[in-house]
N, C-alpha and C positions, 0 to 999 in steps of 0.2 A: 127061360124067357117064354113069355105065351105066346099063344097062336098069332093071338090079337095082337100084341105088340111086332111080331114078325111080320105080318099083313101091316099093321099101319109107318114099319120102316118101309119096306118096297112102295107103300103111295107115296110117303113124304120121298122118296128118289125118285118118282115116275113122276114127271111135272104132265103127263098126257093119258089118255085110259089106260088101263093093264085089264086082261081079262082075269074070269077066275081060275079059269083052267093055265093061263100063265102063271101065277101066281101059286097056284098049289102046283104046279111042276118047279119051280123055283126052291120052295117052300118042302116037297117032300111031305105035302101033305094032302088029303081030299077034296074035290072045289067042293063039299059042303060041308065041313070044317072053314074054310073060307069064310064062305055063306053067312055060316056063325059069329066069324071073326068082325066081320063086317058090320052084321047087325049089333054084337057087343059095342062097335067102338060109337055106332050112330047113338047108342043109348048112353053113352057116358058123354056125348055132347058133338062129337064130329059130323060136319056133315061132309057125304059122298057121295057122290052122285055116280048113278046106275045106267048107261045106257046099254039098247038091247044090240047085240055082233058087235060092239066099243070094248062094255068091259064096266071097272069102276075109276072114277076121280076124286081124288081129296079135294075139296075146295076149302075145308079149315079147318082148325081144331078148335078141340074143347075149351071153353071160355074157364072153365072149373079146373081145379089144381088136379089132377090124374095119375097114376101110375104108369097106366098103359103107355100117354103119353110121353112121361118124361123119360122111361126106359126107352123109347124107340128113338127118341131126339140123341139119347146120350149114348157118348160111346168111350167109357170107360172100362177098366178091371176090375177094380174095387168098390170106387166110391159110387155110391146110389143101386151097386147090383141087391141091396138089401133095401128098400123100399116101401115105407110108411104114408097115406094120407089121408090124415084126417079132419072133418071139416071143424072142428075147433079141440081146442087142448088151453090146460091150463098153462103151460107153459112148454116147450119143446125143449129145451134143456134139461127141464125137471125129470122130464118121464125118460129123454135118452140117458140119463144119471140110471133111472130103474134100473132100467134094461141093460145098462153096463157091464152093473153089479150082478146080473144074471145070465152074464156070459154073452151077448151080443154080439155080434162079429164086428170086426174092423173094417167101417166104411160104410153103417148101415146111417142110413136118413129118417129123421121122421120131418113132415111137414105139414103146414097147414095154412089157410087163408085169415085164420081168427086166435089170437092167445086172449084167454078172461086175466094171467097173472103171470103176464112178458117183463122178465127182469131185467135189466141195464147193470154198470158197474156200482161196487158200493151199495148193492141191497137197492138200488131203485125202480122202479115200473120203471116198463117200457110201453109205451104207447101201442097197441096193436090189435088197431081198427079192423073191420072184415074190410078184406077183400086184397092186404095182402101176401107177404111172402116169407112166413115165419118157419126159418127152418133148422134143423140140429143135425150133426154130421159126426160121428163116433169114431174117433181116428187111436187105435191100436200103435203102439212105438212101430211097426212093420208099416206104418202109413206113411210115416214122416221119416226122413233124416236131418240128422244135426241136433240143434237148440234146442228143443219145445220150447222157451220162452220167444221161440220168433214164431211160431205158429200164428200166433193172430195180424202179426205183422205181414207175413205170407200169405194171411186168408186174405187181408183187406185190397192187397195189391190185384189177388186172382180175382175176388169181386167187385172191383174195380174195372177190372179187364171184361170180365161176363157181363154186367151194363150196360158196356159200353157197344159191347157186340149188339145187343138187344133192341138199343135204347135209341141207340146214336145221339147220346150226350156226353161232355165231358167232367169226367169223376178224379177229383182229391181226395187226399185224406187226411184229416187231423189228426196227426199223432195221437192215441193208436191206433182206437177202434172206430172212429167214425167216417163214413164216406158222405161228402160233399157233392153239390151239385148247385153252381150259382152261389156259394158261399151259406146256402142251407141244406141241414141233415137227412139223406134219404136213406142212409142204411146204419145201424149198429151191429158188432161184434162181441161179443161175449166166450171166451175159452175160460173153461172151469174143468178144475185137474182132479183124476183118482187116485192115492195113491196106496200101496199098498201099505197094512197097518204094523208090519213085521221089520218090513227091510224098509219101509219111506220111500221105496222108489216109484216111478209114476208107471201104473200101468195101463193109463188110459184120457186122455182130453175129451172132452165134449165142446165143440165148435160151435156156438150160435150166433147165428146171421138173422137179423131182422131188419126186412126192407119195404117202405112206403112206395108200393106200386097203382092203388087204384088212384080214380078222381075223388078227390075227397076235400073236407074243409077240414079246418084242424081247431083246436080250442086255443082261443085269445095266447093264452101263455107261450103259446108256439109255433101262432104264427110267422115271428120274426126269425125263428133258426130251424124250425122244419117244411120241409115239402114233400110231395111223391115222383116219382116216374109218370102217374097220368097227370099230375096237373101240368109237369115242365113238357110233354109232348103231345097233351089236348087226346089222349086216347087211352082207354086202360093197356096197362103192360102185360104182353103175353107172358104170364107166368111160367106154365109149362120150359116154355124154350127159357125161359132166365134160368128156373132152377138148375135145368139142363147146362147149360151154357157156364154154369158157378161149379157145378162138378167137375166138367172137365178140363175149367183153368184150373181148378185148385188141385185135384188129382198130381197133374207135373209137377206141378208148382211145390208142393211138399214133398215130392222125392228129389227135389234141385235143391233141397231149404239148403243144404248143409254144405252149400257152395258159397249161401249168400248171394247168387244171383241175384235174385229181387229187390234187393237194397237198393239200387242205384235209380229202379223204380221207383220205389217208393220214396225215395228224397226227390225225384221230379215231380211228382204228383202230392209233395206237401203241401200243405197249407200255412203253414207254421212257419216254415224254415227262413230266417232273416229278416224274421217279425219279432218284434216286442209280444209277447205274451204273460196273460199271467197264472202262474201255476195256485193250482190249488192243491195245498198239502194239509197233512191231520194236523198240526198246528196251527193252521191259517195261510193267506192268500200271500203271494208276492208277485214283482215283475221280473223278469229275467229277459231274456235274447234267446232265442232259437238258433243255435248253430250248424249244428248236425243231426245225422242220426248214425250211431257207430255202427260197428258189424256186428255186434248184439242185439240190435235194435233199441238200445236206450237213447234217449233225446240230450243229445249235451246244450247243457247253456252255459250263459254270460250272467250273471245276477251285478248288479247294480253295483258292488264293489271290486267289481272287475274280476273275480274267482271265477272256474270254471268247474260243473258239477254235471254229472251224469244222472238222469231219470228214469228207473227202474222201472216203475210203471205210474201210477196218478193221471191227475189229470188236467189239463189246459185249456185256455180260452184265449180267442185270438180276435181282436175288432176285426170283420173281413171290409 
């Protein structure tokens, strides 16, 4: 961890001045390595304020998605200690898929505030305007236990939970991958698997989380099912502290997978469950009932002639 991120953890704990000679005695390191520290963090958008025999004070962070920052918010093991961002990418998925295949460590992040070619389920665009929170999360079998098929089920629960921290709004989830807010979309999920070409076994998921956090309009087609985090709280969403805040619910969160804890979550925080829905499959559309969702994470339903069937994955739509 840098300097600068060590310095800017002790401001965000010091709610009043700290001097520099505290801080590099803390720190175990020079107050003009400090100095440095300081000046780095004001130029990547912080500002601190300097009084003379006070010391310094954070008074905010950087509006732009940072490094510095998110490692000094976060405080996990693994997830985000590898730490990627860049101010656009074609897609965060695609390039964490490279970097997989070329040995990447378990838990490394790439992120960014702009995707040109953000994919969804099924091969389609994902919408992903600047200015939000487009991120990818490389999780090694040593990241997760239990299922992998409940990995995304698990993400959506922990990012759910990091929102809300953030946001203070109330977040659902539509069977699987999307999160709710007000019965319109502000986050999608995407987990896309490596497997090995020898033995077929998986030796790697790539996580993608794509979340609507500035103010923004949307195009006619989607107005009625998407919104952001700044338009539902009238302010841009501090990014830094969400992405932060999604590591370290999800980090537990998938070493608890293989208990199923989270299940019981995520059936209160459906959107679905005891609704008429209608599934869309490769044959075509039907109605069914949303019943459950088992300890596998497949969606049981009711279908119209009273059968009860288990949903592997696809996809559903529900009038909210």
């Amino acid at each position: 961890m840098t300097t600068a991120t060590n310095v800017l953890r002790v401001l965000l704990a010091t709610p009043d001045y700290i001097s520099g000679h505290e801080m590099a005695t803390l720190l175990g390191v020079s107050r003009n390595a400090v100095w440095k520290a300081v000046c780095a963090l004001r130029e990547e958008g912080c500002v601190i304020e300097a009084a003379t025999n006070r010391g310094y004070r954070l008074l905010s962070l950087s509006q732009d998605l940072q490094v510095t920052a998110v490692q000094a918010l976060c405080h996990t093991e693994q997830l985000g200690q590898s730490l990627t961002v860049l101010p656009s990418v074609s897609s965060t998925n695609a390039l964490l898929r490279e970097w997989a295949a070329t040995g990447a460590v378990g838990g490394a992040v790439v992120a960014t505030g702009h995707q040109t070619a953000g994919r969804g389920r099924r091969g389609r665009s994902f919408d992903s305007a600047e200015g939000g929170l487009y991120m990818s999360v490389l999780l090694r079998p040593q990241n997760w236990r239990g299922d992998a098929g409940l990995i995304t089920s698990c993400a959506a629960v922990a990012v759910a939970r990091a929102i809300e921290r953030v946001c203070a709004v109330d977040v659902q989830i539509k069977w699987v991958n999307d999160l709710l807010v007000g019965g319109k979309k502000v986050c999608g999920i995407l987990t896309e698997a490596g497997l090995d070409m020898e033995t077929g076994e998986l030796t790697y998921a790539v996580l993608g989380i794509g979340i609507n956090t500035a103010c923004r309009a949307f195009p006619s087609e989607l107005l009625d099912i998407a919104t952001s985090l700044g338009n539902l709280t009238g302010e841009p969403c501090d990014r830094n502290r969400l992405l932060a805040a999604i590591l370290e619910e999800l980090e537990p969160a998938l070493l608890q997978m293989e208990s199923g804890a989270f299940l019981e979550e995520s059936r209160r925080r459906s959107c679905v469950l005891g609704r008429t829905v209608t599934v869309h499959a490769a044959d075509g559309a039907y109605e069914a009932q949303a019943m459950d969702i088992t300890e596998s994470g497949h969606l049981l339903i009711k279908c119209v002639d009273g059968t009860m069937t288990q949903l592997h994955s696809g996809e559903v739509s529900v009038r909210l």
